[in-house]
C-alpha positions as CSV (number, residue, x, y, z in Angstrom):
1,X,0.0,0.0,0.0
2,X,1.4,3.4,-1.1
3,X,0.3,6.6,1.7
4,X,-1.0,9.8,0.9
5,X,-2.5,12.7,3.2
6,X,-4.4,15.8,2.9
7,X,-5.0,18.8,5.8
8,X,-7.5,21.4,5.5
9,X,-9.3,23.6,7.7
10,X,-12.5,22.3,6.2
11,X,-13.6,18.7,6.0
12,X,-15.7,19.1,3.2
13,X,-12.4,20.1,1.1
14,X,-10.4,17.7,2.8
15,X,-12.6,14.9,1.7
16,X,-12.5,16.3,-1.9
17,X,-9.3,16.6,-2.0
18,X,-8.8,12.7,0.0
19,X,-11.3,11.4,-2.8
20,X,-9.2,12.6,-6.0
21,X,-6.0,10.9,-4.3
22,X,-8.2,7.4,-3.7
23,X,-8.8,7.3,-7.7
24,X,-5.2,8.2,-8.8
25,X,-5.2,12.2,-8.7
26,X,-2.0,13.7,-7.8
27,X,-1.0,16.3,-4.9
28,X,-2.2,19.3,-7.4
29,X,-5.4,17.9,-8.3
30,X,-6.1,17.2,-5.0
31,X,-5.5,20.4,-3.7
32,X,-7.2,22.6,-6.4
33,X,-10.6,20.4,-5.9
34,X,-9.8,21.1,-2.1
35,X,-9.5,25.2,-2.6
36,X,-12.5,25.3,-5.5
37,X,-14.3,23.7,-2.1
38,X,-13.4,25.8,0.3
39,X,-14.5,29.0,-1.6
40,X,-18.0,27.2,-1.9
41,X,-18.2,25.9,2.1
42,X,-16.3,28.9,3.9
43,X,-17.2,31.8,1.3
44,X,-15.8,34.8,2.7
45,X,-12.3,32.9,4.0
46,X,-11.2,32.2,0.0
47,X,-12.5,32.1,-3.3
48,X,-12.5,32.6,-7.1
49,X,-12.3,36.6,-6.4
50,X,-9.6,36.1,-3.8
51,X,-5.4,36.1,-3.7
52,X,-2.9,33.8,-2.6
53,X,0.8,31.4,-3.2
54,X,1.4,28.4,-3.8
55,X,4.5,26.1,-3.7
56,X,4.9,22.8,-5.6
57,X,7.4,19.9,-5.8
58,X,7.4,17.2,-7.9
59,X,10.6,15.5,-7.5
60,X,9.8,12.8,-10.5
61,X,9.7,16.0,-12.8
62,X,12.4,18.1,-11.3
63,X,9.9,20.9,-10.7
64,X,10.0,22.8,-7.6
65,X,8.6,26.4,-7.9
66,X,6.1,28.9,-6.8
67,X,3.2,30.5,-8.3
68,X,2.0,33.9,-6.7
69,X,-0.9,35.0,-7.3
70,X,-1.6,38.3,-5.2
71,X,-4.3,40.7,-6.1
72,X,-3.2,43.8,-7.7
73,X,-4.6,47.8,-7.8
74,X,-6.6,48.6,-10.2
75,X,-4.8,50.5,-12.9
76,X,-8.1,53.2,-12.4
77,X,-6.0,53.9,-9.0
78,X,-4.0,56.5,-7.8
79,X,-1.6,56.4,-4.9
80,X,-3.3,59.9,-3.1
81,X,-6.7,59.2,-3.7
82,X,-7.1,58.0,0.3
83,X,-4.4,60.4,1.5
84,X,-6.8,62.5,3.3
85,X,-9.1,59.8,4.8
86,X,-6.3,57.9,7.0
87,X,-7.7,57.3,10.8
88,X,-5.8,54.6,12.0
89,X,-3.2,51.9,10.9
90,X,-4.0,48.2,12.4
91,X,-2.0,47.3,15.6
92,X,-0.1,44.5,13.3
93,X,0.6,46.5,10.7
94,X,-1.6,44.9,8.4
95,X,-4.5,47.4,7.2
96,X,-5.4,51.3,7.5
97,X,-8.9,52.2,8.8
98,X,-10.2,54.9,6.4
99,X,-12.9,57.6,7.1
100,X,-16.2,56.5,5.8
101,X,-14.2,52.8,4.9
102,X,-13.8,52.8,1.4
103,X,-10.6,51.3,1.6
104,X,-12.8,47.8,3.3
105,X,-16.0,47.6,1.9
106,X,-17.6,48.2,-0.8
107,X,-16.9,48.1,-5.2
108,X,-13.1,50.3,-4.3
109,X,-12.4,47.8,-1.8
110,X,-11.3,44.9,-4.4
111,X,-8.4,44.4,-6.3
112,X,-8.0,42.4,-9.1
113,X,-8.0,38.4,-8.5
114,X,-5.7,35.9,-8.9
115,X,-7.0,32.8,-7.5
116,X,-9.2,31.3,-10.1
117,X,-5.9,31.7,-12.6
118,X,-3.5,30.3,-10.2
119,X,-5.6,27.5,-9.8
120,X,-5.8,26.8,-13.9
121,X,-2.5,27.0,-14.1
122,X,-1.9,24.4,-11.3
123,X,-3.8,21.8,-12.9
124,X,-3.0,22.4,-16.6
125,X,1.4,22.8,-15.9
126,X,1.5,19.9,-13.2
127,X,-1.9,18.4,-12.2
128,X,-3.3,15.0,-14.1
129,X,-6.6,15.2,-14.0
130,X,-9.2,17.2,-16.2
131,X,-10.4,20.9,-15.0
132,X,-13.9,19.9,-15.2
133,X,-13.6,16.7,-12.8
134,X,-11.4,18.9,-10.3
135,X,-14.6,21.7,-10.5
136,X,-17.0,19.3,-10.1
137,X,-17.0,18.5,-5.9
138,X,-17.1,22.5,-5.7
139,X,-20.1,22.5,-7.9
140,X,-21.9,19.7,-6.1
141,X,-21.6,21.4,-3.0
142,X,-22.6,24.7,-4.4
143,X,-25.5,23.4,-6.1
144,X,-27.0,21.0,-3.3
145,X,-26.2,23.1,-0.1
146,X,-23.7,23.0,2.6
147,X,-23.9,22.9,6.7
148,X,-22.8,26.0,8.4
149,X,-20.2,24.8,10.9
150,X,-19.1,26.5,13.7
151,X,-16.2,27.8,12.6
152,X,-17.7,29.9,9.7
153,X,-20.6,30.6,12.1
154,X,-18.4,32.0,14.6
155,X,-16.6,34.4,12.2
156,X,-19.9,35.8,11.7
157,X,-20.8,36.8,14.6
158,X,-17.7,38.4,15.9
159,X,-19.1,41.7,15.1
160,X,-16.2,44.5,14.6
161,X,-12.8,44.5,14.7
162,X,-11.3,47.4,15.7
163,X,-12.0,50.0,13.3
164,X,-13.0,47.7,10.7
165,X,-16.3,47.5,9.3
166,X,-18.5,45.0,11.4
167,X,-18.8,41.2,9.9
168,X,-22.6,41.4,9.4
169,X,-22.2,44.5,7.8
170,X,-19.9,42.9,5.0
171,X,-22.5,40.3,4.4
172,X,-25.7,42.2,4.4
173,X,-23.9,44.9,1.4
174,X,-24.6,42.6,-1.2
175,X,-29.1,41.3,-1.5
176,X,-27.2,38.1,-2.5
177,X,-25.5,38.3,0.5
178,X,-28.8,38.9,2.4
179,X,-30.1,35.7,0.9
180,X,-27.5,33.5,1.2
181,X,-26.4,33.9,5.3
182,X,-29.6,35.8,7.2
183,X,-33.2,34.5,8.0
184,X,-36.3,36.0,7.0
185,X,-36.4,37.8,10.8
186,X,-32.4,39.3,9.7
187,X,-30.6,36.9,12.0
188,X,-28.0,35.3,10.8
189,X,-28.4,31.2,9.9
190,X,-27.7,28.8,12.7
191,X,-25.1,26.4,13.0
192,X,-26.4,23.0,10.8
193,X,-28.3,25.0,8.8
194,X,-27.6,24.1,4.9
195,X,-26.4,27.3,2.5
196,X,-27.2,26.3,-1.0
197,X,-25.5,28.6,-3.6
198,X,-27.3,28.4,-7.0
199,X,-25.8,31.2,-9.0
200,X,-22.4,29.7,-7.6
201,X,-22.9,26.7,-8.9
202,X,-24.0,28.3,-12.0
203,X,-20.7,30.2,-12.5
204,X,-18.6,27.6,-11.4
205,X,-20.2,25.4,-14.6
206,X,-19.4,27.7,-16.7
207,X,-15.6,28.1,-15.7
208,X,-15.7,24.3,-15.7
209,X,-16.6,24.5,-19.3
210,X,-14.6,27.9,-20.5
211,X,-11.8,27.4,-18.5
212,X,-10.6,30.7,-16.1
213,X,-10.5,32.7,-19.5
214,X,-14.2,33.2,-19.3
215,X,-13.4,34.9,-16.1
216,X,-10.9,37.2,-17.0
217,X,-11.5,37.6,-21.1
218,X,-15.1,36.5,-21.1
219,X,-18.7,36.9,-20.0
220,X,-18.0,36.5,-16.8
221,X,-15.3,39.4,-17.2
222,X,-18.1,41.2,-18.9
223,X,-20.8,40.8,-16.1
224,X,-18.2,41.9,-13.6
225,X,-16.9,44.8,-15.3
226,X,-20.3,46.0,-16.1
227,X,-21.5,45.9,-12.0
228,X,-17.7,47.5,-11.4
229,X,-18.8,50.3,-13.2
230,X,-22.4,50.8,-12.6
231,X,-21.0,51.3,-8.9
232,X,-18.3,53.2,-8.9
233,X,-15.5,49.9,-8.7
234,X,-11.9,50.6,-9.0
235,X,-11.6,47.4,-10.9
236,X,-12.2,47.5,-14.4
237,X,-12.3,44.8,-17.9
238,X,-8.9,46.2,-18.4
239,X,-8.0,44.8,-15.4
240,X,-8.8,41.8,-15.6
241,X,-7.7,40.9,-19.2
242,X,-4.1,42.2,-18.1
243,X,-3.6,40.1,-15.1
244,X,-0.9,37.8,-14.8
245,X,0.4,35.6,-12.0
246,X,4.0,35.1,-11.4
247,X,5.8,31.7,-11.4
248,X,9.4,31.5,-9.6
249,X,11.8,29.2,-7.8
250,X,10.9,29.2,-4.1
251,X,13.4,31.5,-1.8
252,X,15.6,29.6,0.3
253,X,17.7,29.2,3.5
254,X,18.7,26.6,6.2
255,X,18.0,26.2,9.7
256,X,19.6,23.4,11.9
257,X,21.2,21.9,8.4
258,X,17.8,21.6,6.9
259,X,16.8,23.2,3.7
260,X,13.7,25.7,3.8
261,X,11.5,26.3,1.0
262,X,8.8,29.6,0.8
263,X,7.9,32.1,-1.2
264,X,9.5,35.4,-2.2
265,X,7.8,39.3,-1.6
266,X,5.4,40.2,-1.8
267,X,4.4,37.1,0.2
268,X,5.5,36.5,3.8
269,X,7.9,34.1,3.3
270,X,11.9,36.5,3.6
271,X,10.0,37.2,7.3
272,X,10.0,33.3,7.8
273,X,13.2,32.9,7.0
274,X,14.9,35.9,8.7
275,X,13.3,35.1,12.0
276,X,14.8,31.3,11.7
277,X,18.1,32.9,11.0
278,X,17.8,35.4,13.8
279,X,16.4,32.1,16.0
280,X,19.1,29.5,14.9
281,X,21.7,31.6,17.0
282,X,19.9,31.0,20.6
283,X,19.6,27.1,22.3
284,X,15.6,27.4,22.2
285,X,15.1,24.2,24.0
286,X,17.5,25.4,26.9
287,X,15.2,27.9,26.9
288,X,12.7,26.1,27.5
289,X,9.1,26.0,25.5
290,X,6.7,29.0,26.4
291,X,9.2,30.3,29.0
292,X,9.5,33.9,29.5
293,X,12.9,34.1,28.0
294,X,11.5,31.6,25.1
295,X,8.8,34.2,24.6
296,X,11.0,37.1,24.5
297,X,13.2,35.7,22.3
298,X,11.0,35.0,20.1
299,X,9.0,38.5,20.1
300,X,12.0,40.4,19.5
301,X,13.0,38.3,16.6
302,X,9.2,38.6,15.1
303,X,9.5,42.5,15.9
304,X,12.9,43.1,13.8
305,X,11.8,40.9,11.2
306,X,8.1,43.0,11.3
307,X,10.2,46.2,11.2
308,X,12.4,45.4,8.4
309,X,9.1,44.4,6.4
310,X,7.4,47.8,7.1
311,X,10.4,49.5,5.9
312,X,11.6,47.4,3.3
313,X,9.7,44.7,1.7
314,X,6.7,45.3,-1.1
315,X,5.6,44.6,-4.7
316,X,9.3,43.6,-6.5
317,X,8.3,45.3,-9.7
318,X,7.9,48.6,-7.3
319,X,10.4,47.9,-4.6
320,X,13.9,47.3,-4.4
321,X,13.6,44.5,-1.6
322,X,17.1,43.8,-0.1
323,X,16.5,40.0,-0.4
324,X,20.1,39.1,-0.1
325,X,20.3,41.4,3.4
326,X,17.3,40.7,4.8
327,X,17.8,36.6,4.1
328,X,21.6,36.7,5.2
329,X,22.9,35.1,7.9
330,X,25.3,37.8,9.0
331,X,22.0,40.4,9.2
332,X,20.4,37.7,11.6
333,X,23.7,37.2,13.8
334,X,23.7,40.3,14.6
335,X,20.2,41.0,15.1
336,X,20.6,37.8,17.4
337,X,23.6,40.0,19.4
338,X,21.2,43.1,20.2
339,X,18.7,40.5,21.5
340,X,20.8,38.4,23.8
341,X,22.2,42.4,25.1
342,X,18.8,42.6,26.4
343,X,17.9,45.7,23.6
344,X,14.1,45.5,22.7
345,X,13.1,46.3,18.8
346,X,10.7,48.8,18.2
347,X,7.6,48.6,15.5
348,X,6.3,51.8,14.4
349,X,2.5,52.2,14.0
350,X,0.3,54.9,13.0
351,X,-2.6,55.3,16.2
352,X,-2.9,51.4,16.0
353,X,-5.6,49.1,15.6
354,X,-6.3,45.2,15.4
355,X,-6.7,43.8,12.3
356,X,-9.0,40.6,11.3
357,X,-7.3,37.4,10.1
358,X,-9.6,35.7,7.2
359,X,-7.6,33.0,4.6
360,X,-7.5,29.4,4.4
361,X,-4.8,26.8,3.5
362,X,-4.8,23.1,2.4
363,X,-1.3,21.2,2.0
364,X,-0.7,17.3,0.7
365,X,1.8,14.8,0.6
366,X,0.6,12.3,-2.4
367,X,2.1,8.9,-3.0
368,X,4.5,9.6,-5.4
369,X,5.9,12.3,-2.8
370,X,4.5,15.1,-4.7
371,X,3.9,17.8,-2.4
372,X,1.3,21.1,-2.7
373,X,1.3,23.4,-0.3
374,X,-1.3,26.8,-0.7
375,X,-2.6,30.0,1.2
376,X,-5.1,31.6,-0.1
377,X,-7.8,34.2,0.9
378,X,-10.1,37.3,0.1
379,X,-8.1,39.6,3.0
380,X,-10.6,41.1,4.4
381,X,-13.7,40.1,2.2
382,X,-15.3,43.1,0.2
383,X,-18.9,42.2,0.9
384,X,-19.6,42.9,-3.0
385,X,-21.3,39.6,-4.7
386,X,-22.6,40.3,-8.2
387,X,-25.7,39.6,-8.9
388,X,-26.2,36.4,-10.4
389,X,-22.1,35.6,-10.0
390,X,-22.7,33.9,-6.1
391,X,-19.0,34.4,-4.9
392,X,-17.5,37.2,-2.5
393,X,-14.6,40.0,-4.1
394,X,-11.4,40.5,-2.0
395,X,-11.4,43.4,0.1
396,X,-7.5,43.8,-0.4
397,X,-7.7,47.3,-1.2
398,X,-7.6,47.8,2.8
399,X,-4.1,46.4,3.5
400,X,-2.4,49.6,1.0
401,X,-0.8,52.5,2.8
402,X,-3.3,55.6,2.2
403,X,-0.1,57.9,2.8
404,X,2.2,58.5,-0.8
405,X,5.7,58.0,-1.2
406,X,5.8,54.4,1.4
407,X,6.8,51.1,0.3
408,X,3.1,49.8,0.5
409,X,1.3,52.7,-0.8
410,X,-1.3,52.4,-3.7
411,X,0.3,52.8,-7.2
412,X,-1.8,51.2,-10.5
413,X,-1.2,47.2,-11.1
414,X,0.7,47.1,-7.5
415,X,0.1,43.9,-5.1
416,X,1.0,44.3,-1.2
417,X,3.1,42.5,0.8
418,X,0.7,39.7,2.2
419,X,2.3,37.3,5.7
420,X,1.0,34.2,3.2
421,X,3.9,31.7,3.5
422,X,3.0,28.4,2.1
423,X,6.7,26.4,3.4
424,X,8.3,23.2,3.0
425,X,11.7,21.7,4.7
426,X,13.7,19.5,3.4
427,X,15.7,17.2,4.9
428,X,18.9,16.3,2.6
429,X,16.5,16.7,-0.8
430,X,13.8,15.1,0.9
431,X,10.5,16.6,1.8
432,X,10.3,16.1,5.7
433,X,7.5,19.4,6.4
434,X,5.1,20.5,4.0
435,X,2.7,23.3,5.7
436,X,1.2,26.9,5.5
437,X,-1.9,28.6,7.8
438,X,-4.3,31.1,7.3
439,X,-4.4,34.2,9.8
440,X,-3.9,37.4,8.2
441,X,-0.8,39.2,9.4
442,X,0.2,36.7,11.7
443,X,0.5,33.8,9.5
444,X,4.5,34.0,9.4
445,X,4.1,34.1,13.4
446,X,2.3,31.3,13.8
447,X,4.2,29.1,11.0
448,X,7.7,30.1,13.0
449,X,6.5,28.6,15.7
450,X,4.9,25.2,14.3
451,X,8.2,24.4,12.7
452,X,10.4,25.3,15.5
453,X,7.7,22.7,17.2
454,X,8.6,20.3,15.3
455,X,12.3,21.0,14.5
456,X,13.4,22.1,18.2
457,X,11.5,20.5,20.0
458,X,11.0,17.4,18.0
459,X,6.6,17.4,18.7
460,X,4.5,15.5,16.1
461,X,2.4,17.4,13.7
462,X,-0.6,17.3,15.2
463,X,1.1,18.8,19.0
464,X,3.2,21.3,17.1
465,X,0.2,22.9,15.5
466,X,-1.7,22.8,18.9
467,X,0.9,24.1,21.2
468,X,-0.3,27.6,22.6
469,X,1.3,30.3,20.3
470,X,2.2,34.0,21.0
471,X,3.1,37.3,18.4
472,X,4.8,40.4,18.3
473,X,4.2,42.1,15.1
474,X,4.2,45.6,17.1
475,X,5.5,46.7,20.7
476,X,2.7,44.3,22.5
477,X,2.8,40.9,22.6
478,X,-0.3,39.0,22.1
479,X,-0.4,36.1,23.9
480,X,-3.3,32.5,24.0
481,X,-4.9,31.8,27.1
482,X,-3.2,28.9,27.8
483,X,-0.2,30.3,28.0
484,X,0.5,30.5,31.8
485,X,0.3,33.2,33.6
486,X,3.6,32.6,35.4
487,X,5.7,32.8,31.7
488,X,4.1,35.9,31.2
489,X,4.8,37.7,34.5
490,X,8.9,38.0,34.8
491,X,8.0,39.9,30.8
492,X,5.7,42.2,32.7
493,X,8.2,42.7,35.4
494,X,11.1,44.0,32.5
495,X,7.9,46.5,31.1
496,X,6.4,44.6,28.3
497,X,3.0,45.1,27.3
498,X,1.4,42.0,27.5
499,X,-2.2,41.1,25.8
500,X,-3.9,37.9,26.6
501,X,-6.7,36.8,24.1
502,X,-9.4,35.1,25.8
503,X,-9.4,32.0,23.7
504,X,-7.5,28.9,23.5
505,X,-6.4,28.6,19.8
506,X,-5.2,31.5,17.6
507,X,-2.1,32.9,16.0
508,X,-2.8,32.4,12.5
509,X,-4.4,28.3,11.8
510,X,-1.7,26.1,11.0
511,X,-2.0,23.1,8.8
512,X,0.8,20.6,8.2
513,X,2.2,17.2,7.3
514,X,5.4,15.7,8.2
515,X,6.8,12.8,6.5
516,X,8.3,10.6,8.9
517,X,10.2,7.1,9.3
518,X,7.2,6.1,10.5
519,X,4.9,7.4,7.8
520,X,2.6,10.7,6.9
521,X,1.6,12.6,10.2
522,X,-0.6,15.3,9.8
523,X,-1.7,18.2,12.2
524,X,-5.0,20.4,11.7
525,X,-5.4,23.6,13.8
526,X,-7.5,22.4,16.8
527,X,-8.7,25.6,16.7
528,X,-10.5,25.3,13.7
529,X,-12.8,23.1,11.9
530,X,-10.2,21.5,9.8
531,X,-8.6,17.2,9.7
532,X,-5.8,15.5,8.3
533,X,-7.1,12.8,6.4
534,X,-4.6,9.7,5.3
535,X,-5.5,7.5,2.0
536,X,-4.3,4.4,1.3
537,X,-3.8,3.4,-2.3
538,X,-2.3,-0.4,-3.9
């Protein structure tokens, strides 16, 4: 019997993905059926409309590369067109609050998609099974209803966050919206109740037909263009018939004489890797896990690697990243110095807010030791569903700096730097972690520490994404609730700012696999909805 394993926040993708790899699929078209799911059963997390990066090996082909697939500004914008609405930047750095929020809801809110192209291209360059049988499971659910699960139930009703426009508020904009997720009385639907998505379904066919060209050249592309423009959209059929994703070799460094594997700016990945540098100077297990001094540590490495982002990293075709710097070994050593001096790293933020963290991620391992590993996501979702279209825009308009002249300031056909880092380690050549999570700005946080789990610590999958996690992507550190008290107090006592969450699970959703001597281990995020399901082929 030859293994195989799939991980998803969503069960419903996980099976569709698990199904595929039972009748011969590969990792790709596994995970594309997967994601095409989860933009059906948790419809503001992902999507068609929404943004993303990928990484893919296939060691029988020699391939190993990346496909990014961030959404970019409309070439209708301009970068002072905000300038004079700025409130607030978020608390992580990830998002500006805007006077009367056109920057997060609403038709100027979107940026052009990427995710239904990526996708495409996955199958068609290294997948092996026909587009129309990998669109199919995303149809059927579409077309004969889903059960709200408590995860996406519980998104719904958080309300605000911090500036941002309220959740309900985002999925009442649209009468589609209004349809799909309320009651007759406006409450929203209960947990177990079953969404079904006609006009989804509907377009859905039609791309399985057409092909993503109907989508960005087409009649699809038509029908959104035309609502674009009957409501004052940003986005325009321009837009769309000039996108273009990017395909590269994955960035690359070492920690503990293994290999790591992520993506390159404007994805999160040269923060990954410059915190492992940084990290790989200090004895973390003499540390010991969740200790104060493991905690500070780690915070001050997240907070130079956060700073160096806000100052340096962006779009590559607008910003001269200092990869080489940034990704060095001698830039982390002596980062590592200032730390173990006791100096604290500062994170400037413009009167800060907290930001929401909506994306998703599925990785697998296939039998042939092919391995796929995507984040993908809407940001924070638009609220704008086109009549008759059934899916949810990106809202990624809100994450560029309304001030001129900054790396991450609005310019026409420019993407923003996203945390999305979709990694895999290798141990000498061979695949030993393939994993990502979804969580907004704190997506590189929480993947730092699921691989020093694993690495360091030497947990299996399913502990290291479970352990307790902790951020610092400003001055604070934000900590889980079940991380003790007693850690937290000698960090008070030397003047940190400490915020403790009141729930268990958080820090970005991690999802991973790790191929071991022993076979496929898988972890899903306990604190989502999500499983790691193993298949068994002869």
């Amino acid at each position: 019997m030859t293994e195989s394993m799939i991980v998803a926040p969503q069960p419903e993708a996980a099976e569709a993905g698990a199904r595929i790899l039972k009748r011969g699929g590969n990792a790709i078209d596994a995970a594309i059926a997967a994601a095409l799911v989860q933009g059906v059963v948790d419809p503001q997390m992902t999507g068609i409309a929404g943004f993303g990066n990928c990484q893919i090996f296939l060691p029988g082909k020699n391939v190993h590369a990346c496909i990014d697939f961030h959404g970019k500004t409309p070439l209708s914008a301009t970068e002072d067109m905000w300038a004079d609405r700025l409130i607030s930047e978020t608390r992580d750095g990830f998002g500006y609050v805007l006077r009367d929020h056109i920057n997060d809801l609403g038709y100027q809110s979107i940026t052009t998609p990427g995710s239904l192209m990526a996708y495409a291209q996955a199958v068609e360059n290294y997948g092996s099974w026909d587009w129309q049988d990998i669109c199919a499971p995303a149809i059927e659910f579409a077309r004969n209803g889903f059960i709200i699960r408590p995860r996406v139930h519980s998104w719904w009703t958080s309300g605000a966050s911090l500036g941002r426009v309220a959740v309900d508020q985002r999925l009442r904009f649209s009468p589609a919206g209004k349809n799909l997720y309320f009651q007759a009385d406006g409450s929203f639907k209960d947990i177990g109740q079953k969404i079904v998505n006609k006009d989804m379904a509907d377009t859905l066919e039609r791309i399985a037909r057409h092909g993503p060209d109907i989508f960005y050249q087409g009649e699809i592309a038509e029908q959104i263009a035309s609502d674009m423009a009957e409501h004052d959209g940003l986005l325009s059929l321009k837009d769309l018939q000039s996108y273009k994703t990017t395909q590269y070799q994955p960035m690359q460094s070492t920690y503990r004489g293994m290999d790591i594997a992520t993506n390159r700016p404007p994805g999160g990945g040269i923060m990954l890797l410059q915190m492992m540098n940084i990290l790989e100077n200090f004895d973390l297990v003499s540390l010991g896990h969740n200790s104060a001094n493991y905690i500070r540590t780690l915070s001050e490495a997240m907070k130079a690697a956060t700073a160096d982002k806000e100052a340096h990293v962006g779009d590559p075709a607008f910003v001269d990243v200092p990869v080489g710097k940034l990704n060095g070994k001698q830039y982390a050593g002596a980062i590592a110095d200032r730390i173990k001096s006791g100096e604290k790293m500062h994170v400037e933020r413009f009167n800060a807010q907290q930001e929401s963290k909506d994306t998703t991620h599925v990785a697998v391992i296939d039998a042939r030791g092919n391995c796929f590993t995507m984040t993908h996501s809407l940001g924070m979702p638009s609220g704008v569903i086109t009549n008759g279209l059934g899916f949810m825009y990106n809202g990624c308009m809100g994450v560029f700096d309304p001030r001129p002249g900054r790396t991450g300031s609005v310019a026409p056909g420019k993407s923003r730097f996203s945390s999305l880092c979709p990694t895999i380690v290798f141990n000498k050549g061979t695949p030993r972690i393939v994993l990502g999570a979804p969580g907004g700005t704190q997506i590189a946080m929480g993947v730092l520490q699921a691989l020093l789990n694993v690495i360091d610590f030497g947990m299996p999958m399913s502990d290291a994404v479970a352990a307790p996690r902790f951020s610092a992507t400003s001055n604070v550190i934000d900590i889980m609730n079940r991380i003790p008290q007693y850690s937290v107090e000698p960090l008070l006592n030397e003047g940190y700012e400490v915020i403790r969450s009141p729930l268990s699970f958080g820090i970005a959703g991690v999802h991973g696999i790790e191929s071991t001597a022993t076979g496929l281990q898988g972890g899903a995020d306990p604190g989502m909805d999500g499983m790691a399901l193993r298949v068994l082929t002869p």
